[in-house]
N, C-alpha and C positions, 0 to 999 in steps of 0.2 A: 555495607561496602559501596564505595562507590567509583564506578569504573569511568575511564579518561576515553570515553563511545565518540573522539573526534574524525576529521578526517582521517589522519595518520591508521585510525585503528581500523577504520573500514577500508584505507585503499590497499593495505596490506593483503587482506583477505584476497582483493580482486588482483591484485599482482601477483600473487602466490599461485588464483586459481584456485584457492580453496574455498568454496561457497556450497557447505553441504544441504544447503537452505532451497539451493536452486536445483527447480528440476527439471531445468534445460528446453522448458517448453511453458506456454500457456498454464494455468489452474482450470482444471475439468469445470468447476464452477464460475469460474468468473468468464471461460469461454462460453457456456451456458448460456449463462446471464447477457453478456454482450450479442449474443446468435439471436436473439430477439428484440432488444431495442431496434427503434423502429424511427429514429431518425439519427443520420450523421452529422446531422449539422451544430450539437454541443461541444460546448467545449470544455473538455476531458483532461482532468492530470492525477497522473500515476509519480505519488510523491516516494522516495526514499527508493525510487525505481529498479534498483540494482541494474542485470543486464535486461531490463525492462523487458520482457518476453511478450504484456497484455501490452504494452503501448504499439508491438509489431505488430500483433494479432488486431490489432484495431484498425492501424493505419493500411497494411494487409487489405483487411475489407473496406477500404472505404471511408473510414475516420481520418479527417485532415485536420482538425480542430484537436489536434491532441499534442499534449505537453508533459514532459517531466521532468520530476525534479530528483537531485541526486549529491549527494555531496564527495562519491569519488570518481577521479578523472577515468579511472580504468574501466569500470565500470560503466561510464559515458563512451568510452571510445571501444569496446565491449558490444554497443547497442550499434555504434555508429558503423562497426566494418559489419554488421548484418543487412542495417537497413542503408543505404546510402546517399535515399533518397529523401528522410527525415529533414524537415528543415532545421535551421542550426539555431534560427531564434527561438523555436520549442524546447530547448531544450536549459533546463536552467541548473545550473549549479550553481547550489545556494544549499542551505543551512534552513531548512523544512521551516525553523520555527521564526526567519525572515523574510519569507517568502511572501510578496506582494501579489494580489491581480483579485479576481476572483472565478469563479466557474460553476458551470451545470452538474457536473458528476465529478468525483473524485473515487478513483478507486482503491483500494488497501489492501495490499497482499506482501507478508511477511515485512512490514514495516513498523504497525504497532510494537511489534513484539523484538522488536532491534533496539526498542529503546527502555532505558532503565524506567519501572515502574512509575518511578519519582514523578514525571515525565506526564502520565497519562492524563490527568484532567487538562493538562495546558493541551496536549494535542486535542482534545474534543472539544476546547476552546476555539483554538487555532481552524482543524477543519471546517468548522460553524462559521469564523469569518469567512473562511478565502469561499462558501459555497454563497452562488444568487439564491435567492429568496425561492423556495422552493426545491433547494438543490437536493442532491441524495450524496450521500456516503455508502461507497456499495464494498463489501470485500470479505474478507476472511481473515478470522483470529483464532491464534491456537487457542485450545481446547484440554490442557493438562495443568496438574500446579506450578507454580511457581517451587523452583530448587534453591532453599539457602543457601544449602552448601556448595552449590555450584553457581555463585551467581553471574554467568555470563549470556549473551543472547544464544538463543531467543528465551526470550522472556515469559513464560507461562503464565496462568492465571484460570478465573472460572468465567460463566456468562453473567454469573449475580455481579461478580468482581464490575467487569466491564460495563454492566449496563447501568451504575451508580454515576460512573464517569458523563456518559452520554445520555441522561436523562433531561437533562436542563436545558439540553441544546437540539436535542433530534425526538424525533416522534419513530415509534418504532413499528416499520414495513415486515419488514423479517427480519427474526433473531433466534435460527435452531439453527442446529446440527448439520451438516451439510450432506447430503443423500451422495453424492456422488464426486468426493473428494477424488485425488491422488492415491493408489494402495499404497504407500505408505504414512498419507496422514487420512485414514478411514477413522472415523468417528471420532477423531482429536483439532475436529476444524468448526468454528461457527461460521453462519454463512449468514451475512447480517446486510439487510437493505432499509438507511436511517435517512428520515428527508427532513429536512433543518426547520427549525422550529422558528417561530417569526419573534 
């Protein structure tokens, strides 16, 4: 089956207000992760961003080089009456798999998993361009099967699943289990840090 995942389908969600996906805050790991990088000065995008929670948590501390990308408006004006001081050229609404520029880090949180399966070699394609030479892909992907009979996001899957995708393109930093998820996603999260393959 295959579902019609365009703008319409996602600004819905965020005009409804219904985003059970979001949990209103940071990810315990990728705030982690971010608590010890040890310079501000890359530059940073948080693609399919939602109400972008790590692009606050970053600009928050100190990261000015940070961008995201989003394809619904609500969603974008979501992030924009929290932080107000975001600059307006960071921020791009655009269609992930258009996305021009390139960068240091790119982070991934409940984004892979918004998109139909179909989908995923092109994104480990796509993240391999838009990253410089050295860059890293850092973030979290669910960790359950994929639901036939349900097939709407988020999208399931395993770690073997995923790492067939990203092999060609990333070298792999870490790729287990994440120690200190969210309680409600404890043990159904990878926490994967992939630096681009030359």
């Amino acid at each position: 089956m295959t579902l019609d995942l365009d703008q319409y389908f996602w600004e819905k969600y965020y005009t409804e207000n219904h985003t059970p996906w979001d949990m209103g805050r940071v990810s315990p790991p990728l705030a982690a992760y971010i608590d010890q990088l040890n310079t501000r000065k890359q530059k940073i995008l948080i693609p399919g961003a939602g109400n972008a929670h790590e692009a606050e948590y970053l600009w928050r501390r100190g990261f000015k080089n940070v961008f995201i990308a989003e394809i619904a408006h609500q969603a974008i004006k979501n992030f924009k009456k929290r932080v107000t001081d975001f600059p307006e050229d960071h921020i791009l609404h655009c269609d992930f798999f258009e996305l021009q520029g390139t960068f240091d880090l790119i982070i991934e949180q409940t984004f892979f998993c918004a998109l139909e399966p179909g989908y995923r070699l092109n994104y480990a394609r796509q993240m391999h361009r838009l990253l410089n030479p050295g860059g890293k892909l850092v973030g979290l992907l669910f960790d359950f099967p994929l639901d036939p009979e349900n097939p709407k996001p988020p999208f399931g899957g395993s770690g073997e699943e995923y790492k067939r995708y990203f092999d060609g393109y990333f070298k792999f930093e870490v790729f287990e289990t994440a120690n200190n998820s969210h309680p409600a996603r404890q043990d159904r999260e990878i926490f994967m840090i992939l630096t681009k393959k030359s």
